[in-house]
BALUM-164733 format. One line per field, with one value per atom (N, C-alpha, C): residue number from 0; residue in one letter; atom name; y, z, x. Coordinates in nm, 2 decimals, padded with zeros to 4 digits, m for minus. Atoms other than C-alpha are relative to their C-alpha. Layout:
vexza <- NUM;...
rolum <- A;...
vexpa <- CA;...
yy <- Y;...
zz <- Z;...
xx <- X;...
//
This chain:
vexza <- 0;0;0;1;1;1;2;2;2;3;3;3;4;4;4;5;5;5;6;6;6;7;7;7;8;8;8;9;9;9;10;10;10;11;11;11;12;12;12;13;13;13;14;14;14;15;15;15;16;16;16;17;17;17;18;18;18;19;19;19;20;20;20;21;21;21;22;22;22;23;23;23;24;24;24;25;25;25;26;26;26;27;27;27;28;28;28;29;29;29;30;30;30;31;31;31;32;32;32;33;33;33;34;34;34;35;35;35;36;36;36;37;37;37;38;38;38;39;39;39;40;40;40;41;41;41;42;42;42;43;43;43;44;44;44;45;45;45;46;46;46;47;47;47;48;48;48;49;49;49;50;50;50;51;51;51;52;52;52;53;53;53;54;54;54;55;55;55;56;56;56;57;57;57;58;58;58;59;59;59;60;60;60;61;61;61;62;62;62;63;63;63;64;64;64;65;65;65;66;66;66;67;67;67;68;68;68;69;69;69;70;70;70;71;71;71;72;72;72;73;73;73;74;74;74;75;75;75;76;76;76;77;77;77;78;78;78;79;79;79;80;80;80;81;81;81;82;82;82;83;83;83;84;84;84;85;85;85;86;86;86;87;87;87;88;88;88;89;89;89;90;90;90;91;91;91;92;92;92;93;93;93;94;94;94;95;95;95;96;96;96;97;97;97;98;98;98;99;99;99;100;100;100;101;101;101;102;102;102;103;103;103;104;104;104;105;105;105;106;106;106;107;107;107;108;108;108;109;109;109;110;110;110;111;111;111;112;112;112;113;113;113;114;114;114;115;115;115;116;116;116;117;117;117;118;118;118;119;119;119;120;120;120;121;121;121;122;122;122;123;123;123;124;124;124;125;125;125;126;126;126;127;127;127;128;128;128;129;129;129;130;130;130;131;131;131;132;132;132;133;133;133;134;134;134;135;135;135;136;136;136;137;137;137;138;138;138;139;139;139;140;140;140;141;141;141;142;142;142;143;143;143;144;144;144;145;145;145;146;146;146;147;147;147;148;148;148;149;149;149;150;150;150;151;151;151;152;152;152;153;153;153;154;154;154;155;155;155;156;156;156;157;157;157;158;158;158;159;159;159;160;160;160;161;161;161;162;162;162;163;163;163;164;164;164;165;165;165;166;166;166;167;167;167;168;168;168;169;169;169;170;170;170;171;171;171;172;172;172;173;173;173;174;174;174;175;175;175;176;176;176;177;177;177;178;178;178;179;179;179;180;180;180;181;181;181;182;182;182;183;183;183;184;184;184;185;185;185;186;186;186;187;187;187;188;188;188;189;189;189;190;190;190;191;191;191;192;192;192;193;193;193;194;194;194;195;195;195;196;196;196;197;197;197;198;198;198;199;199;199
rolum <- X;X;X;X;X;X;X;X;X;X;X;X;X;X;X;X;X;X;X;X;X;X;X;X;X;X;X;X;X;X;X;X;X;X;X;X;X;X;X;X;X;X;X;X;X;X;X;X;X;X;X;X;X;X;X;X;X;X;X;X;X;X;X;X;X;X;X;X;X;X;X;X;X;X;X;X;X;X;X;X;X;X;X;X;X;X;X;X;X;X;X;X;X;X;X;X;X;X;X;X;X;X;X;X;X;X;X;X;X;X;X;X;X;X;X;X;X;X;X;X;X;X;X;X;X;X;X;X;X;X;X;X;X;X;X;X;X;X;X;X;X;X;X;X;X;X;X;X;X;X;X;X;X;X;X;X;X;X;X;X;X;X;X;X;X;X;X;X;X;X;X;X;X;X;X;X;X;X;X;X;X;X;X;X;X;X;X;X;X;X;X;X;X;X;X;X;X;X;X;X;X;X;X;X;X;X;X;X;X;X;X;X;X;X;X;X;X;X;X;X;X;X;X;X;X;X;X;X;X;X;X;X;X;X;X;X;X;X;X;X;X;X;X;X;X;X;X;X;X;X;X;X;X;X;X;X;X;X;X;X;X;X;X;X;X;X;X;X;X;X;X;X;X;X;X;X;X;X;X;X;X;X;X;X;X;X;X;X;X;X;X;X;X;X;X;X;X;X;X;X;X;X;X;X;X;X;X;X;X;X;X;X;X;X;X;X;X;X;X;X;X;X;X;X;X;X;X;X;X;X;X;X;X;X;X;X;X;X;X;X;X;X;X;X;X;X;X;X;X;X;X;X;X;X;X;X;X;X;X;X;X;X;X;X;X;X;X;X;X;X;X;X;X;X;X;X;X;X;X;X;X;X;X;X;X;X;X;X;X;X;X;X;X;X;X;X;X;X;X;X;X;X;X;X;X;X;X;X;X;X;X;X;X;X;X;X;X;X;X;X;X;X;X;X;X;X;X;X;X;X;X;X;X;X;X;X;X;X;X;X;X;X;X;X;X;X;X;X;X;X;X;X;X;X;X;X;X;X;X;X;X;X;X;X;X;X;X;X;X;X;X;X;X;X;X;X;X;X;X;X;X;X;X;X;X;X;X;X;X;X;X;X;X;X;X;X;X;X;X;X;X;X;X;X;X;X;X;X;X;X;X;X;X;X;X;X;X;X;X;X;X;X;X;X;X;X;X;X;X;X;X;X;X;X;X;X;X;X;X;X;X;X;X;X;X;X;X;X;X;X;X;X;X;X;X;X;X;X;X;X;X;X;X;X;X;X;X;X;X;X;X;X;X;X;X;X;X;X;X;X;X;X;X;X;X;X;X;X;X;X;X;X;X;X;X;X;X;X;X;X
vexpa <- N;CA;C;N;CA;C;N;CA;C;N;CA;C;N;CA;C;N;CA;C;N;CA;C;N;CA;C;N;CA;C;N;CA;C;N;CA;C;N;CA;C;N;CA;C;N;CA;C;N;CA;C;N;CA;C;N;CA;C;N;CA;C;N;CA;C;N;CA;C;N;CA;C;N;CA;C;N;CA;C;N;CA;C;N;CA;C;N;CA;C;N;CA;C;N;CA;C;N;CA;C;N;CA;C;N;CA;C;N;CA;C;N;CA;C;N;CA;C;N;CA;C;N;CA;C;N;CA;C;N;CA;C;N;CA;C;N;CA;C;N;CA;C;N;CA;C;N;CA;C;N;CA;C;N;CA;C;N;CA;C;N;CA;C;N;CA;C;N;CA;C;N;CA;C;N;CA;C;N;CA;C;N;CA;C;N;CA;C;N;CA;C;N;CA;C;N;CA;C;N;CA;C;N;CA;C;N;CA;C;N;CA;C;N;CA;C;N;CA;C;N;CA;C;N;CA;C;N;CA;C;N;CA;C;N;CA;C;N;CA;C;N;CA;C;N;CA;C;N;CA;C;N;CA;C;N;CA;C;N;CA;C;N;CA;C;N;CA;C;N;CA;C;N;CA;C;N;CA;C;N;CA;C;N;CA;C;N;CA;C;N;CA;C;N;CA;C;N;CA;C;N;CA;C;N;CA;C;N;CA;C;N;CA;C;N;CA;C;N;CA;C;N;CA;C;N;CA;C;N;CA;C;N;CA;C;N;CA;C;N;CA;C;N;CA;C;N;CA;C;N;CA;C;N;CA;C;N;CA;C;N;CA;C;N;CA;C;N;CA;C;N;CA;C;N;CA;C;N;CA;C;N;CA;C;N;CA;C;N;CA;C;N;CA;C;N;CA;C;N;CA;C;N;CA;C;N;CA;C;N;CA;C;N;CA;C;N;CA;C;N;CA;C;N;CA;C;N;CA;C;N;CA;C;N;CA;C;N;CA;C;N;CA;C;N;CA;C;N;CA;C;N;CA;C;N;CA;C;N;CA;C;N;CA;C;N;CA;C;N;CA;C;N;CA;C;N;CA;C;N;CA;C;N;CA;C;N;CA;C;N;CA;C;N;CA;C;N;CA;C;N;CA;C;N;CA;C;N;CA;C;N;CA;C;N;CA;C;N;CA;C;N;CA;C;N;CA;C;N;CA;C;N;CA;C;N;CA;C;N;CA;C;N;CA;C;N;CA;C;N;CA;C;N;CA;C;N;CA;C;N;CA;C;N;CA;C;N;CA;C;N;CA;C;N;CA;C;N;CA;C;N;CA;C;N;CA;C;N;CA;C;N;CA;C;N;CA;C;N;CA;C;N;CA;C;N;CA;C;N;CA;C;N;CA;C;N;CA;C;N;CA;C;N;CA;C;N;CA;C;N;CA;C;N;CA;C;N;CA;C;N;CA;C;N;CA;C;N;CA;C;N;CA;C;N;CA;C;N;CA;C;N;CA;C;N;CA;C;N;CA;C;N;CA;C;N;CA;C;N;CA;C;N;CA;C;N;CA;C;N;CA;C;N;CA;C;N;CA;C
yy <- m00.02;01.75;00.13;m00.10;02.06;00.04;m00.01;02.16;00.00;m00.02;02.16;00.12;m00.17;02.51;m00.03;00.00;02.58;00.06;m00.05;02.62;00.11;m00.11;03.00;00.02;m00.01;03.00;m00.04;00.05;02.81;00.03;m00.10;03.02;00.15;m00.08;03.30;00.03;m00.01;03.19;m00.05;00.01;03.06;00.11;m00.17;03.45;00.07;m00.07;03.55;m00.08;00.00;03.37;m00.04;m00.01;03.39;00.15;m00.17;03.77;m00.01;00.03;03.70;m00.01;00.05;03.51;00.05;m00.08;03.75;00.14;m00.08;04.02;m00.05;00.07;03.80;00.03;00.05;03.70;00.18;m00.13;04.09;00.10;m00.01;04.20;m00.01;00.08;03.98;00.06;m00.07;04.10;00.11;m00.16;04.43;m00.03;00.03;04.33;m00.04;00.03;04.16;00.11;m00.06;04.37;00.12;m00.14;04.67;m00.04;00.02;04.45;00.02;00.00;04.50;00.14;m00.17;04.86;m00.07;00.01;04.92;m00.09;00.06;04.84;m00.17;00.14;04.51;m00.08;00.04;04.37;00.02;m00.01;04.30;00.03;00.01;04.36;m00.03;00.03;04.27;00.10;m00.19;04.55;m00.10;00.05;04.51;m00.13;00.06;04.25;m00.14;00.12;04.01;m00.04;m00.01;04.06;00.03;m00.05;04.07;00.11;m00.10;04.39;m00.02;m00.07;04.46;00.15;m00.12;04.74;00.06;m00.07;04.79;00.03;m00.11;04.95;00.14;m00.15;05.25;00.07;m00.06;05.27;00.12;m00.17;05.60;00.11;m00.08;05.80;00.01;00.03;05.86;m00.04;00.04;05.75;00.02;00.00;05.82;m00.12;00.08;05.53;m00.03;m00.05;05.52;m00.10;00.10;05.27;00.08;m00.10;05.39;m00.10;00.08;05.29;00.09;m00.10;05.43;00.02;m00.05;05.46;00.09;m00.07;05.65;00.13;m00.16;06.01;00.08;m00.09;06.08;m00.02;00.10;05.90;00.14;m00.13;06.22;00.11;m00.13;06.49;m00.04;00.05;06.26;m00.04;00.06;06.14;00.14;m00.07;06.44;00.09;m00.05;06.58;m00.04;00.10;06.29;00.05;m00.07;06.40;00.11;m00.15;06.75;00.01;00.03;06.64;m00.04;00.02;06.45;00.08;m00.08;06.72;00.17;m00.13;07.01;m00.06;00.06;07.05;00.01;00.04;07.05;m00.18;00.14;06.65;m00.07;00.08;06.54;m00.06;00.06;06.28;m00.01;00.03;06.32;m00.07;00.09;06.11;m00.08;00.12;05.81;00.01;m00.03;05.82;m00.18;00.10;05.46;m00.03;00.10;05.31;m00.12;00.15;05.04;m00.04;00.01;04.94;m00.13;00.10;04.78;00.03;00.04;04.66;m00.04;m00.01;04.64;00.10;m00.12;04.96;00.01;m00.05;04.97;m00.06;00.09;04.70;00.15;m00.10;05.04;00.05;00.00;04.91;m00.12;00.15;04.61;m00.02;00.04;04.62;m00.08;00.13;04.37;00.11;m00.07;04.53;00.08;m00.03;04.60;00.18;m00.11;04.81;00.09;m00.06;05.00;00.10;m00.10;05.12;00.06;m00.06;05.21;00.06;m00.08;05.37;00.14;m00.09;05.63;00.07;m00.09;05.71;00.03;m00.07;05.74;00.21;m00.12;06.00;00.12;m00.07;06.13;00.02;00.01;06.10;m00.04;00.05;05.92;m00.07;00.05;05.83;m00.03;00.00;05.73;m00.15;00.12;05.35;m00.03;00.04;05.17;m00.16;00.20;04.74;m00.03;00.10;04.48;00.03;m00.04;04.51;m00.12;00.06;04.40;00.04;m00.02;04.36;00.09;m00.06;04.57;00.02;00.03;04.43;m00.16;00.18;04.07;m00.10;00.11;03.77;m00.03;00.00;03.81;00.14;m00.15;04.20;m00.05;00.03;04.23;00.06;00.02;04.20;00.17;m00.16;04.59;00.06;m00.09;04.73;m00.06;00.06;04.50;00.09;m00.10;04.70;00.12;m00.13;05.03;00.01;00.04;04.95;m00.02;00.09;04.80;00.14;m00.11;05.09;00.17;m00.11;05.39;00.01;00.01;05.28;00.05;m00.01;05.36;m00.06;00.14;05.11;00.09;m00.06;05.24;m00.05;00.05;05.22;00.09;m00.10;05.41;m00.05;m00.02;05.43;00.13;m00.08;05.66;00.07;00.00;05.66;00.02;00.00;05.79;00.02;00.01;05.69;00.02;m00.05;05.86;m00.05;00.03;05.68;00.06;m00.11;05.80;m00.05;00.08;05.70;m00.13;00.15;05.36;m00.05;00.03;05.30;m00.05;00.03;05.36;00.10;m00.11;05.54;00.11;m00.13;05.88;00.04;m00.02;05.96;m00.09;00.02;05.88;00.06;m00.09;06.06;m00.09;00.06;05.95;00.08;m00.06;06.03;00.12;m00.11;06.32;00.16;m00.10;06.51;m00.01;m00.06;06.64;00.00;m00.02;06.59;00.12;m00.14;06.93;00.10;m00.04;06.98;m00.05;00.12;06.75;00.02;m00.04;06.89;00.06;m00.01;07.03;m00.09;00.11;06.74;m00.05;00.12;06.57;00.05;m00.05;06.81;00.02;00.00;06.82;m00.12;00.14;06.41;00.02;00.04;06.49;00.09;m00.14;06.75;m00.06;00.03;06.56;m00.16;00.11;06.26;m00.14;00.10;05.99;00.01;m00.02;06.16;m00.01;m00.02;06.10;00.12;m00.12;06.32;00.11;m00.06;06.45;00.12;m00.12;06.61;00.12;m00.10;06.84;00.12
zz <- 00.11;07.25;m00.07;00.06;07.08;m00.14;00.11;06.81;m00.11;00.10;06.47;m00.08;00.03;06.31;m00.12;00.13;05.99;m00.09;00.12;05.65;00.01;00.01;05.69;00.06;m00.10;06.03;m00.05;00.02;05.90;m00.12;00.11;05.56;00.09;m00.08;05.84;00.09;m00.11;06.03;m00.08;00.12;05.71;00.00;00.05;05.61;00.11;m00.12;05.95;m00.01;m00.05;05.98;m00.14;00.12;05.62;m00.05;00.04;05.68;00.10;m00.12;06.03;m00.08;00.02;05.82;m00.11;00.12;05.51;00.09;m00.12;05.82;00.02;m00.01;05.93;m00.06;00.07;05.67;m00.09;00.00;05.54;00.08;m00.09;05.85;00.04;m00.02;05.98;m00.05;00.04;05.71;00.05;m00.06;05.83;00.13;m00.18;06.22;m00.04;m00.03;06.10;m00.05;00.06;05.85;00.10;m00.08;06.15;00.10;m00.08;06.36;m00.07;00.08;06.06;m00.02;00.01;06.00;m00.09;00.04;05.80;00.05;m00.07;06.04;00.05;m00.04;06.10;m00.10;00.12;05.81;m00.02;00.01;05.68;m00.13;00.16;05.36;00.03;00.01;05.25;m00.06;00.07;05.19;m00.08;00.15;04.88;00.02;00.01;05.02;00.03;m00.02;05.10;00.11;m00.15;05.45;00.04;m00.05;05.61;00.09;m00.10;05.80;00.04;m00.06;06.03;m00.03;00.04;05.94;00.14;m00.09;06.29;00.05;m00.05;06.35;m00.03;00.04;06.20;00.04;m00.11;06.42;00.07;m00.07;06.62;m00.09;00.09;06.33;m00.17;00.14;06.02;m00.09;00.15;05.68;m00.13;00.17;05.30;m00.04;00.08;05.13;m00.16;00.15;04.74;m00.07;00.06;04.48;m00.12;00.04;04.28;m00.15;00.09;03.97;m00.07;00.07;03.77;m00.11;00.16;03.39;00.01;m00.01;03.47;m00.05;00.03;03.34;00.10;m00.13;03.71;00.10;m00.06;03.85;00.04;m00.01;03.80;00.17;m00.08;03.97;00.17;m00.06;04.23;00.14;m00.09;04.34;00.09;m00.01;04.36;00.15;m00.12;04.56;00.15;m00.12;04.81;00.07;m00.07;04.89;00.09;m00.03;04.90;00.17;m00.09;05.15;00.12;m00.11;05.38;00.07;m00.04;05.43;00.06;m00.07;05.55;00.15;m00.19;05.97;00.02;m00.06;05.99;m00.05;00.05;05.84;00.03;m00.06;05.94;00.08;m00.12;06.18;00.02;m00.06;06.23;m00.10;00.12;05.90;m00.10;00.08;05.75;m00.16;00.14;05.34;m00.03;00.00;05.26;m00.16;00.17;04.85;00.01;00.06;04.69;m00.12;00.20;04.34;m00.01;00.10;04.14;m00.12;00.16;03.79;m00.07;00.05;03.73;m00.14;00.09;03.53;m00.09;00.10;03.20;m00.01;m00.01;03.34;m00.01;00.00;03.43;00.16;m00.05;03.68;00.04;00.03;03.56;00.08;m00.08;03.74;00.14;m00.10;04.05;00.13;m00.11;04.40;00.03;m00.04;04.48;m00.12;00.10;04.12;00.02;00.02;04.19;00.16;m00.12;04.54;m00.03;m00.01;04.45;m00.15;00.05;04.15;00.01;m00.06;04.34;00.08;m00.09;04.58;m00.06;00.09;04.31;m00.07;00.05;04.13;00.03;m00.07;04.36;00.12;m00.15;04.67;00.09;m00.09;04.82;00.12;m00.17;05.21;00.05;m00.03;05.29;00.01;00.04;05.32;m00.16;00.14;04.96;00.06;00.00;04.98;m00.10;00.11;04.78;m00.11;00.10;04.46;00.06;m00.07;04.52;m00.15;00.04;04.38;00.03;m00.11;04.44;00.00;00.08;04.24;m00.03;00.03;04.16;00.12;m00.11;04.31;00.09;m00.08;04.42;00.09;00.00;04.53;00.22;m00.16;04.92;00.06;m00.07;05.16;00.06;m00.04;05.32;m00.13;00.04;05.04;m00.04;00.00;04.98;00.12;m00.13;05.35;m00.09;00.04;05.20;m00.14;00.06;04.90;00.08;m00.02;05.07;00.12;m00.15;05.39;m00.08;00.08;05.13;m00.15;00.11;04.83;m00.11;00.10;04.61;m00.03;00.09;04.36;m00.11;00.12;04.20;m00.13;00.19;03.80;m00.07;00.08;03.76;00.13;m00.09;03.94;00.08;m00.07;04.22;00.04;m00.15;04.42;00.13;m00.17;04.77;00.09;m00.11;05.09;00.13;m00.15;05.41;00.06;m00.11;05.73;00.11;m00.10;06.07;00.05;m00.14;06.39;00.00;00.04;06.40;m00.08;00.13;06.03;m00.07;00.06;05.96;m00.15;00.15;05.63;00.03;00.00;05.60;m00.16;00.17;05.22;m00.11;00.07;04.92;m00.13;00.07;04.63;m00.15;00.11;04.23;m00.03;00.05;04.03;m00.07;00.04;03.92;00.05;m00.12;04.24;00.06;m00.07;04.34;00.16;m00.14;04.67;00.07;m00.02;04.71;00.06;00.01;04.66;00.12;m00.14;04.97;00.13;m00.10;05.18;00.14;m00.13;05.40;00.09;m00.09;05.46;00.08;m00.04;05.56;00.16;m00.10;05.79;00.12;m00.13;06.00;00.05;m00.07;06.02;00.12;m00.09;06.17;00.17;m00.12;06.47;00.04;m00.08;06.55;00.10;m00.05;06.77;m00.07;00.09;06.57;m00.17;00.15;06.23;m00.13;00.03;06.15;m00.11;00.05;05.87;m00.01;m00.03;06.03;00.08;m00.09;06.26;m00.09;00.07;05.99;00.03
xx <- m00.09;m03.10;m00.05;m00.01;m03.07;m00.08;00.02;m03.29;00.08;m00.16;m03.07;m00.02;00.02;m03.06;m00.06;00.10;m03.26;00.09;m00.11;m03.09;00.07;00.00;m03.13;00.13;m00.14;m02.91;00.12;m00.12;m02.67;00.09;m00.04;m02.62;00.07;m00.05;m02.62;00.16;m00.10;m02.35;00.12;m00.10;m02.13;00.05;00.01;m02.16;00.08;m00.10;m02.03;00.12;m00.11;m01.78;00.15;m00.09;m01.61;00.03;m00.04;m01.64;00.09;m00.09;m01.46;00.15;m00.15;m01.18;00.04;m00.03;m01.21;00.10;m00.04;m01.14;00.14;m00.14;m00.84;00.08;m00.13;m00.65;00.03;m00.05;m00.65;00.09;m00.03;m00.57;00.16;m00.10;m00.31;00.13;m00.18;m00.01;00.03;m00.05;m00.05;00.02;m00.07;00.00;00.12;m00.13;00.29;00.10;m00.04;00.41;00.07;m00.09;00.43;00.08;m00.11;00.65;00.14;m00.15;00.95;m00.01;m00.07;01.13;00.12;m00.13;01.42;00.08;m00.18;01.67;m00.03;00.00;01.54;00.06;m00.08;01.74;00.13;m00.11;02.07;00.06;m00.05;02.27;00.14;m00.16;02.62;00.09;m00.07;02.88;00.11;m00.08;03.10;00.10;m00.06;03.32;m00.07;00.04;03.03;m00.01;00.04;03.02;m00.16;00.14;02.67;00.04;m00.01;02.58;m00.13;00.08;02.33;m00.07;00.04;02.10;m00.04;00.06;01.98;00.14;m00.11;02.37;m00.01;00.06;02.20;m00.14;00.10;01.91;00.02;m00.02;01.88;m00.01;m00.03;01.95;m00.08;00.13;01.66;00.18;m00.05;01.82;m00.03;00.09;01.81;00.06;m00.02;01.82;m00.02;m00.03;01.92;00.03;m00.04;01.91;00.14;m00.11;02.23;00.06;m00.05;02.38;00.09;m00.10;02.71;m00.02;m00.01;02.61;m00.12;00.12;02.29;00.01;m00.01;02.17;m00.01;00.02;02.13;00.12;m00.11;02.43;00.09;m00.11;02.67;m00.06;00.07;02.41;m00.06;00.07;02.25;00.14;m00.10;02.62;00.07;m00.01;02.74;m00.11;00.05;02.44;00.00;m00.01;02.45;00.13;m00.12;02.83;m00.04;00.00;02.74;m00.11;00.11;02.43;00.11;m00.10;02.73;00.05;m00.09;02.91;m00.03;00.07;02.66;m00.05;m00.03;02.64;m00.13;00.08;02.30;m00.03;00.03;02.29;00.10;m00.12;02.68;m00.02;00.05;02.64;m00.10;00.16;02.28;m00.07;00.11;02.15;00.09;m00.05;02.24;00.01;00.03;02.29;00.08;m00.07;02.33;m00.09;00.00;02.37;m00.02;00.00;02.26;m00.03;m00.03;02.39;m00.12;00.12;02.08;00.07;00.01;02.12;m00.09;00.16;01.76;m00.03;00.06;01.71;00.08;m00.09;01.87;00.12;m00.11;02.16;00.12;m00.08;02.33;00.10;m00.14;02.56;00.01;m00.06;02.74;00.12;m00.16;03.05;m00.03;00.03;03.14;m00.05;00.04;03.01;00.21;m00.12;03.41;00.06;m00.01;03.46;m00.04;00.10;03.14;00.00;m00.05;03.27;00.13;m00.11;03.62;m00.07;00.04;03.43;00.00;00.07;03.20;00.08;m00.04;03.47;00.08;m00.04;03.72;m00.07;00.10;03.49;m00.05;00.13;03.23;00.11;00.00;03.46;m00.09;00.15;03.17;00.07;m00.05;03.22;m00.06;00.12;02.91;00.00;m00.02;02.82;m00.10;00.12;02.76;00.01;00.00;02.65;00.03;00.01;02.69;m00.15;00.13;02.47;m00.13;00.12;02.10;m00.11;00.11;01.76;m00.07;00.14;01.45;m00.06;00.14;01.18;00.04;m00.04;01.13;00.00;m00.01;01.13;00.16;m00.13;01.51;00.00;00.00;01.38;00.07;m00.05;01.60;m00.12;00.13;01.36;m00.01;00.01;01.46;m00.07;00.05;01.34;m00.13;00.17;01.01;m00.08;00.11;00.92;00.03;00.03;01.03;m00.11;00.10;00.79;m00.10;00.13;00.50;m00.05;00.02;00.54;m00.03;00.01;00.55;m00.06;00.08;00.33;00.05;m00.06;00.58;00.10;m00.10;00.78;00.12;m00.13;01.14;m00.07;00.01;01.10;00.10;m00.14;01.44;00.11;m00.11;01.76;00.02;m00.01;01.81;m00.15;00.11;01.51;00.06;m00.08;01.55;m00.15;00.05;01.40;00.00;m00.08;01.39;m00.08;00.04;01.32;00.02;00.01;01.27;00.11;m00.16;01.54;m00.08;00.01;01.32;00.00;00.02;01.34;m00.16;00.13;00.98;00.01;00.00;00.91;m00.05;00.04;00.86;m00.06;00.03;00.84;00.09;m00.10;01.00;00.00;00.04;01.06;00.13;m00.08;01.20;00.11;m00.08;01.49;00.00;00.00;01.35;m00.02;m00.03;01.37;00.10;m00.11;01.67;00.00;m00.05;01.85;m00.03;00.02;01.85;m00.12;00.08;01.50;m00.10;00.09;01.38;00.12;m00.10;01.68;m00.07;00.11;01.38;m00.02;00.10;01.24;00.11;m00.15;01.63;00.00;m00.07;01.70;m00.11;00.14;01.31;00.03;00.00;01.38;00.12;m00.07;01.70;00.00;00.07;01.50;m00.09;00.11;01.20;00.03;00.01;01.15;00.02;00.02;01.02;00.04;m00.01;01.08;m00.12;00.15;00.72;m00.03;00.02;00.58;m00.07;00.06;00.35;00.00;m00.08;00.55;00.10;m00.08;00.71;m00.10
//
């Protein structure tokens, strides 16, 4: 029979193996966490239809939390059009809205209003969803990865997030940077491989 181990050992091997499963369980979210991307997720467009986000795979993406009463709502909508409609980004990059009423409750209207809004207005042509969360315990789960993947949390309206062609994160930048002003960065994602930002 086996001698029995001495207090010491057995404090010893506690210690290993609560650093083992301290190791683990930190670990672990992040293995899973890198099996999800953007496009692994769905949302509902204004009529309450689910979409597929992985029909926008292949192609990076900005993604924009958007809201119509905003101080940025005008300039932001505006630039996003203007962004549509230049040839180096037409077809090659996704620009897809999503009405929050988080910030300021500065966009109340129904998902339907809030599309024939923007395209009223803005002429916007681009895809907008159904309104959503993007904080909270209701926060849609696409943007919990763009949060959690890019270490940075909206605390305004009109936040934008550019993903690569597999919808990994690239950067993201607040409402107080201009479309315009990250127009660099749009157009490297839509030239490189992976979109990576390293590769700029």
């Amino acid at each position: 029979m086996a001698a029995p181990m001495s207090s010491l050992t057995c404090q010893k091997r506690v210690r290993f193996l609560c650093s083992v499963y301290a190791v683990f369980i930190s670990t672990f979210p992040i293995l899973a966490f890198a099996d999800y991307h953007f496009y692994s997720f769905s949302a509902n467009d204004p009529r309450g239809i689910q979409v597929s986000l992985n029909a926008f795979r292949g192609k990076p993406a900005l993604i924009v939390n958007v809201a119509s009463e905003c101080g940025y709502t005008k300039s932001h909508y505006e630039d996003l059009v203007w962004l549509s409609q230049q040839p180096e980004i037409d077809e090659k990059l996704h620009i897809l809205a999503f009405p929050c009423n988080q910030f300021g409750q500065q966009e109340p209207g129904s998902d339907r209003e809030i599309l024939a809004h923007v395209q009223e207005t803005y002429g916007v042509a681009f895809p907008v969803f159904g309104k959503i969360d993007v904080l909270g315990k209701y926060a849609h789960p696409a943007y919990t990865y763009l949060i959690n993947a890019s270490g940075k949390q909206p605390n305004w309206n009109f936040w934008k997030y550019l993903v690569d062609r597999q919808g990994r994160v690239i950067d993201a930048w607040g409402p107080s940077t201009s479309v315009r002003e990250i127009y660099g960065f749009l157009v490297a994602a839509t030239k490189t491989g992976s979109g990576r930002r390293d590769e700029f």
